[in-house]
N, C-alpha and C positions, 0 to 999 in steps of 0.2 A: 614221683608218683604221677601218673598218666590217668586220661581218662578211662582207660580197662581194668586199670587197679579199682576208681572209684565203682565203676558198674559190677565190679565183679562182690563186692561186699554191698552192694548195695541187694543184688539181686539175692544172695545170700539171708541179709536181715529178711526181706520178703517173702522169699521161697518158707521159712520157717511162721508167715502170717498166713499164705494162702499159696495154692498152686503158681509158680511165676515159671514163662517162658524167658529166657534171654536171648537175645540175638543180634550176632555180630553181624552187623549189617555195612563193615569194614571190609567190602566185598575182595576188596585186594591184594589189603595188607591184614588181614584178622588175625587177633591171638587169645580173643576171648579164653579156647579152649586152652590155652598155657596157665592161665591165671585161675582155670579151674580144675585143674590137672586132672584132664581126662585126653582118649585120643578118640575124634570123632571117626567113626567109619566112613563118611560120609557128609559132603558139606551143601552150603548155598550153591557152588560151584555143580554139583553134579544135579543139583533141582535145575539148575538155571539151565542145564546141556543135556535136560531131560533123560537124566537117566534113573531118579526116582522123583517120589514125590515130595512134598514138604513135609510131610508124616512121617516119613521115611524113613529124613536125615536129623532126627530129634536125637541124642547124647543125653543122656542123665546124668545130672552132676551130682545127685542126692535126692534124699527124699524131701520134693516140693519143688524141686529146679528141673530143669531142664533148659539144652543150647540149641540153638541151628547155627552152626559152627560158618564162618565166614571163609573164602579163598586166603592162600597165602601167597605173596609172589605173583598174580596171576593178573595184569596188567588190564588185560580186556574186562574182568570182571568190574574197576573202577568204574565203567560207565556201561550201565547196563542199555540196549535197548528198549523201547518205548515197549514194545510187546510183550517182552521179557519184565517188565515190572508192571506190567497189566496183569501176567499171569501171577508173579509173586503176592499182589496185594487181593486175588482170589482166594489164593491156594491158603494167606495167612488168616483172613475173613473166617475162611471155614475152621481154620487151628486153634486159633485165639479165644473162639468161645469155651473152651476145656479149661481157660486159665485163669485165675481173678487177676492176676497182674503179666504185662508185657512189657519188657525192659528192653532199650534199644542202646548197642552199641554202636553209634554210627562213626563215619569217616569225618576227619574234619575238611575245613574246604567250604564250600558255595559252589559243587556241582548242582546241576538238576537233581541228580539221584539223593543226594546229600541233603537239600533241599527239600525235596517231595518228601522223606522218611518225617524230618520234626513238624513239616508243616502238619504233616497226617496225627500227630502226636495230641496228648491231652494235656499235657506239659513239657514243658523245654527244658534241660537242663545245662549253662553251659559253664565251662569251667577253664579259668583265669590263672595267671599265674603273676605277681606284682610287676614285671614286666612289662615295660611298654611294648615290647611287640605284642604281646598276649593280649594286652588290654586292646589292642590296635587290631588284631583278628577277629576278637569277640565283640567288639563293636562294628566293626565289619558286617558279621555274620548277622548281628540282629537288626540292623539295616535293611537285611535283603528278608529278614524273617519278617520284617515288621511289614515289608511294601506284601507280601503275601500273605501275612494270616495278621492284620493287626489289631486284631481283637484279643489272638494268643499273648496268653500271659507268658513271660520269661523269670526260670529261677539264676541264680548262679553261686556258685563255689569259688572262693580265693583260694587256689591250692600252691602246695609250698611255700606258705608265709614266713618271715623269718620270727616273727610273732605277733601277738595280741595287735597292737600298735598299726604294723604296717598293714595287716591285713584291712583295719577301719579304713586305714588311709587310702588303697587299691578299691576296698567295696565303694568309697563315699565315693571315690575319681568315676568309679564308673558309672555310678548311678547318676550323676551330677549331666556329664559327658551325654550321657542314654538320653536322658531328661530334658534336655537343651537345644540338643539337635534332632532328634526322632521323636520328643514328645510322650518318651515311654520312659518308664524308670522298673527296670529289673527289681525283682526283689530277693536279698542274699540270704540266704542259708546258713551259711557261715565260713569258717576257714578251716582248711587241712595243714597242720605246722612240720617242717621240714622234723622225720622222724626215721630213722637207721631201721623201725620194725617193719619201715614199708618194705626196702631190699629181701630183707629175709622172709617174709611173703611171699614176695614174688619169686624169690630161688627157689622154695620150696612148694610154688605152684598150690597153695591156699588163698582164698579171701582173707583178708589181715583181721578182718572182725569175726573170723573165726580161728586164726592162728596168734593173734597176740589181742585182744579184747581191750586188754588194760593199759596198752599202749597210748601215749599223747594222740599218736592218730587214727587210733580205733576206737579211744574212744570221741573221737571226734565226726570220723563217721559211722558209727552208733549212732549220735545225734541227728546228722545232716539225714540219714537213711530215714532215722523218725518223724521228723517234720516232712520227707517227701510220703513218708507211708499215710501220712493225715491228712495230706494237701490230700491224695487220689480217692481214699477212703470219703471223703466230701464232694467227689466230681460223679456227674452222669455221663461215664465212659464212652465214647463216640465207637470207638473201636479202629484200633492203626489199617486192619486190613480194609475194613469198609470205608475209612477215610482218605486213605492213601487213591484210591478209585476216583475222587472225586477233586481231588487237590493238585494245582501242578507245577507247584515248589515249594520250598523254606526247607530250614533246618542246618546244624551243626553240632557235632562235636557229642553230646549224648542228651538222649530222650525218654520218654516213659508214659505207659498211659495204663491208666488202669481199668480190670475191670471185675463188677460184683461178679459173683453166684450163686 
C-alpha cells in the first residue's frame, strides 16, 4: 500500500463530508487517476504547457470529488519552473475556494517543488513503513520541513505494519528520533496492517474504503481518514493556493489542507 492508495480513500471519506479537490501533484510519475478509475482528458501537464486552464482539467471522480490529474512518464514536469508554479498556486487560489476540502497527492523526495506544495499545506501527512530506510526518508524529509515551516505541525501513518506491536514500536522510534534531534515529535494517527484487500483495490481501480470497508485495512483507514477530517474541521484554513505564493519550501510524501464554506 503506497501513499496513492492512502490519499485515494482518504479523499473518498471527504468527498462524501464536503466538496474535496484531489491533486496529484506527482507531476511526473502520477497515478492518482488509476486508483480512482477514471481517465482524465486532461492533466497538470497541459495547464503547465498552457494549453488549458486549471478549471479545465478538473476529472470527476464522483459526486463531491474531483482530480487534477498529474503527468505520467514526463521527466521535465518533476521540476517545474519557478514561473510555472507562480502560475499554478494563482490559478489553484482562485479553484480551491469552490471546495471545503484540498487533498494533496505529492511526490516524494526533498525537491523545491516537493517542498513548496507541504510547506504551503495546513497539515502534513507523512507515511512510514517499519523499515529503516523509510524511517530514514521520513525523518529526512521533516528536517528539511521543519528548517521551513517549524511552526507546522507533522501527522504520520505506520503503513504496512506486520501488527499491533511493531507498529508502537516504528511510531515510538520515530517520535523518539523526531524529538531529540529536531525538537519536534510528530504526532501518529495510527497504523495500516499488511492486508490482501488492498491489491484487489487497486486492480480494481476503487478506494478500498469504498471497495472493501470491512476489511483490516479499511477499516483502518476509516479511522486514520476520521481523525485527519477533525484535525482540519478545527483549523482556520490558510488556503494551499494563497500559501503556496508566499512559502518557498517544505514538504513530502502527502498533504492536506482544508477548507470551510
Amino acid at each position: 500500500m503506497g501513499k496513492s492508495v492512502l490519499s485515494a480513500s482518504i479523499a473518498a471519506y471527504f468527498a462524501a463530508r464536503g466538496r474535496t479537490l484531489l491533486v496529484d501533484a506527482d507531476l511526473g510519475m502520477g497515478n492518482a487517476h488509476i486508483l480512482q478509475g477514471v481517465k482524465p482528458r486532461a492533466s497538470l501537464v497541459d495547464f503547465i504547457e498552457g494549453e488549458h486552464t486549471i478549471g479545465d482539467i478538473r476529472t470527476s471522480c464522483g459526486e463531491g470529488l474531483d482530480l487534477l490529474a498529474g503527468g505520467s512518464g514526463i521527466p521535465h514536469m518533476a521540476l517545474l519552473q519557478r514561473e510555472d508554479r507562480a502560475r499554478l498556486s494563482e490559478q489553484l487560489a482562485e479553484l480551491e475556494v469552490a471546495y471545503k476540502f484540498l487533498l494533496l497527492d505529492s511526490a516524494a523526495g526533498i525537491s523545491s517543488q516537493t517542498m513548496s506544495f507541504a510547506a504551503a499545506a495546513d497539515r502534513l501527512l507523512l507515511i512510514l513503513t517499519p523499515d529503516v530506510t523509510s524511517m530514514t526518508d521520513a525523518y529526512g524529509f521533516l528536517k528539511v520541513h521543519n528548517q521551513v515551516r517549524p511552526a507546522g505541525e507533522a501527522l504520520f501513518v505506520v503503513n504496512r505494519a506486520g501488527d499491533e506491536e511493531q507498529a508502537h514500536k516504528t511510531a515510538d522510534r520515530f517520535r523518539e528520533v523526531s524529538e531529540q534531534f529536531l525538537g519536534v515529535q510528530p504526532r501518529w494517527l495510527g497504523f495500516l496492517p499488511e492486508d490482501p484487500a488492498v491489491s484487489a483495490s487497486v486492480n480494481q481501480r476503487t478506494p478500498l474504503i469504498l471497495n472493501d470497508s470491512d476489511s483490516p485495512a479499511g477499516r483502518a483507514l476509516s479511522g486514520i481518514s476520521g481523525q485527519l477530517f477533525s484535525e482540519l474541521e478545527c483549523l482556520s484554513p490558510r488556503g494551499l493556493g494563497r500559501s503556496m505564493r508566499s512559502v518557498a519550501g517544505g514538504g513530502s510524501l502527502w498533504s492536506a489542507t482544508g477548507r470551510r464554506t
